[in-house]
C-alpha positions in Angstrom: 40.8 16.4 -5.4 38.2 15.1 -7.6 36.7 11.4 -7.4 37.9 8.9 -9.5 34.7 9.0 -12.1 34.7 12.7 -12.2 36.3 13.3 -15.3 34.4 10.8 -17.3 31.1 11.8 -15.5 31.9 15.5 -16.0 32.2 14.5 -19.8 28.9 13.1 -20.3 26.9 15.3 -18.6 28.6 17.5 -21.0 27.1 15.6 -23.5 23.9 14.8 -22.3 23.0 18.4 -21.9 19.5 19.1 -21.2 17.4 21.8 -23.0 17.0 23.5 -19.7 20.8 23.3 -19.4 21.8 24.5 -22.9 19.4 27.3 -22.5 21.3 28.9 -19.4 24.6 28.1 -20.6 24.0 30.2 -24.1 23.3 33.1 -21.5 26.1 32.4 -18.8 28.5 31.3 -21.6 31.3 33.9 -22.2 31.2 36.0 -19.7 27.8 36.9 -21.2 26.2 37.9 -17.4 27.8 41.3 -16.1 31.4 39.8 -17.4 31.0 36.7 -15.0 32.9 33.3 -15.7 30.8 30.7 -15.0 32.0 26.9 -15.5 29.7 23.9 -16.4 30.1 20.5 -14.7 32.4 21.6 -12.6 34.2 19.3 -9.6 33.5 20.0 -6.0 34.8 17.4 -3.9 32.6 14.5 -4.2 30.1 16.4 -6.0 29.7 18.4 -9.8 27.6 21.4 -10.3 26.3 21.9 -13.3 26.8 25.6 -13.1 29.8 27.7 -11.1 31.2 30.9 -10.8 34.2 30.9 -8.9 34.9 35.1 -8.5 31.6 35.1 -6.8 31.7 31.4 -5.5 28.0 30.8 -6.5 26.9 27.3 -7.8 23.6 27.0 -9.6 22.0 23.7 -9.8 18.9 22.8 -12.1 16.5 20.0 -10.9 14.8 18.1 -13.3 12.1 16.6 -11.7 10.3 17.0 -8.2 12.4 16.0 -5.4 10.3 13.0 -4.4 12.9 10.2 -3.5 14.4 10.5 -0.1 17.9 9.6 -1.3 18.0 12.5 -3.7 16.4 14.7 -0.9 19.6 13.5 1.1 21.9 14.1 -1.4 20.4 17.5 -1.8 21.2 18.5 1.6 24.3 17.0 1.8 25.8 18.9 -1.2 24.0 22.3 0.3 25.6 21.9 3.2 29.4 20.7 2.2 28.5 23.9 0.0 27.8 25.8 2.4 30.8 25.2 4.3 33.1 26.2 1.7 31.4 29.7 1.5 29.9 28.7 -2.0 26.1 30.1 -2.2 23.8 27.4 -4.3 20.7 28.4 -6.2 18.5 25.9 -7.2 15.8 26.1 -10.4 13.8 23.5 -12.0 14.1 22.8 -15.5 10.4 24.2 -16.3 11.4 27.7 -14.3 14.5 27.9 -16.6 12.6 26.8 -19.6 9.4 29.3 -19.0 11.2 31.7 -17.1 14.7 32.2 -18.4 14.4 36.4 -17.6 13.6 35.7 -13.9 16.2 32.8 -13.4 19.0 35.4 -14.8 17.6 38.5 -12.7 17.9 36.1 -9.6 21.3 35.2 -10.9 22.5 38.7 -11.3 21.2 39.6 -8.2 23.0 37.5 -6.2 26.3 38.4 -8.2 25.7 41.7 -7.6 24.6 43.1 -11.4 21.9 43.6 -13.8 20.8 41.6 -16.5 
């Protein structure tokens, strides 16, 4: 069941897309990686991931900034692990990788669903 603020939340972030973001959604959009859905924002329990597959149950998370503050650091771990749990593998990238990287962020991606770019 999603929290309470998740539907407005999930709305803004739509919004308040990031260049790193828009730049992996033109590419996951669409079934546009080996036939893949992917979903943006999407709900898990108290948490949304700003990128999901579900027919491979692989979340992909893009960091803006170094992981200094322990609360975020906490936060981290507690989403990898109630992740984890559920079966759901999480790859993380930072906004610079998916920026100056984009080919190696999507051969890591198809990788792990079990295609090619």
């Amino acid at each position: 069941m999603d929290p309470p603020f998740a539907p407005t939340r999930r709305r803004d972030l739509r919004r308040e897309v990031t260049g790193s973001e828009a730049l992996l959604w033109s590419h996951l959009r669409g079934r546009r990686l080996g036939g893949f859905k992917f979903r943006r924002q999407h709900p898990c329990g108290p948490f949304i991931l700003d990128f999901f597959c579900p027919d491979r149950r692989l979340a992909i998370q893009i960091d803006h900034g170094p992981p200094v503050q322990t609360d975020a650091q906490r936060r981290d771990r507690r989403r990898s692990e109630f992740l984890a749990a559920r079966g759901i593998a999480l790859f993380r990238f930072g906004a610079g990788q998916v920026l100056a990287n984009t080919d190696a962020v999507l051969t890591t991606i198809a990788f792990a669903l079990g295609t090619e770019v």
